[in-house]
N, C-alpha and C positions, 0 to 999 in steps of 0.2 A: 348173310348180313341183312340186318332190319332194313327198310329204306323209307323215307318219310312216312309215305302212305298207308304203308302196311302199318307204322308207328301210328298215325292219327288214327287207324280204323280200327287198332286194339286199344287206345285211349279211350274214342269212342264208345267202344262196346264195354269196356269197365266204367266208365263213366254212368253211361246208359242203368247198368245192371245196377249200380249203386245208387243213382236219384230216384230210380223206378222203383225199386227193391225195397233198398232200407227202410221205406216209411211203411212199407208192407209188412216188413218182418215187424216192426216194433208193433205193431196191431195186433198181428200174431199173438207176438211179447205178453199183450196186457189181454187180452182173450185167453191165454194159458190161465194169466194169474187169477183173471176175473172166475174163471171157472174154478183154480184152487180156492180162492175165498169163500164166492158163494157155494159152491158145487156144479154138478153138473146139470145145470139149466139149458129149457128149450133156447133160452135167448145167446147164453155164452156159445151154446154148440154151433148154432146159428151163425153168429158170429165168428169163430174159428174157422168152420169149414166155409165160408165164404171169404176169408182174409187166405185162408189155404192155397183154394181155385181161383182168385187173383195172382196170388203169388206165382204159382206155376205159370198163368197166363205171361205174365209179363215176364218170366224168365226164357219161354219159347219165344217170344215175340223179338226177344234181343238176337236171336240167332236164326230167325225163319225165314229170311231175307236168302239164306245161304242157299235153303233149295230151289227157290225159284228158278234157276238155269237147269239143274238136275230133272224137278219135275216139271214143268211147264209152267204158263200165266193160269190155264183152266186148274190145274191139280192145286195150285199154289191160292190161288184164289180159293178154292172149297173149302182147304185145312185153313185159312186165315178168317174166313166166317165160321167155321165151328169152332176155333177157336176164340173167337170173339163173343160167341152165344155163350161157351163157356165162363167167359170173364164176366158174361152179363148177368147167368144163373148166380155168380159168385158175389158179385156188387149186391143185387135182389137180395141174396140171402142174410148179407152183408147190414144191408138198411133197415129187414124186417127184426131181425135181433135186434141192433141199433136201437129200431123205435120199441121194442118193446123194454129193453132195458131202460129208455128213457121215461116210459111209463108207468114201471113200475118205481123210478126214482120220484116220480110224481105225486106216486098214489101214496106212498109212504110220508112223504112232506108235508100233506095235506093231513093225513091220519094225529100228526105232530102237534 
């Protein structure tokens, strides 16, 4: 039988994965489509595979809490900073598509 806690800490964790997540994936979402529209651009790919390497990020992060008694504070600490470096590459890659797609929306309005 569930017993409160154990209930609040799988709400928790669905909760968690759902307000972290969903905005992730729908980034995703519009990064697929951007790239079915225009093609395969430097900016959409960009863009994809940085909403990607987020995504992953914040889906290990909902659950990496778990190893910390298994492996230690030092092991648990090193995977939590490269997993952090990761979600950084992934933002980084994330805002250089970003700006470039905004500047090519730029240079077009102008050209108008």
């Amino acid at each position: 039988m569930i017993d409160n806690f154990d209930m609040l800490d799988i709400l928790m964790r669905i909760s968690g994965i759902l307000f972290f997540t969903l905005p992730i994936v729908f980034f995703v979402i519009l990064a697929v489509y951007y790239i079915n529209k225009v093609g395969k651009t430097r900016e959409g790919m960009m863009v994809l595979i940085g909403n990607i390497l987020i995504f992953i990020v914040a889906v290990i992060h909902q659950f990496l809490y778990l190893l910390i008694d298994a492996l230690g504070y030092e092991v648990f600490s090193f995977i939590n900073i490269t997993i952090n470096f990761i979600s950084f590459i992934g933002s980084v890659l994330f805002l250089i598509g970003f700006y470039f797609i905004i500047k090519k929306v730029i240079n077009t309005t102008k050209l108008k």
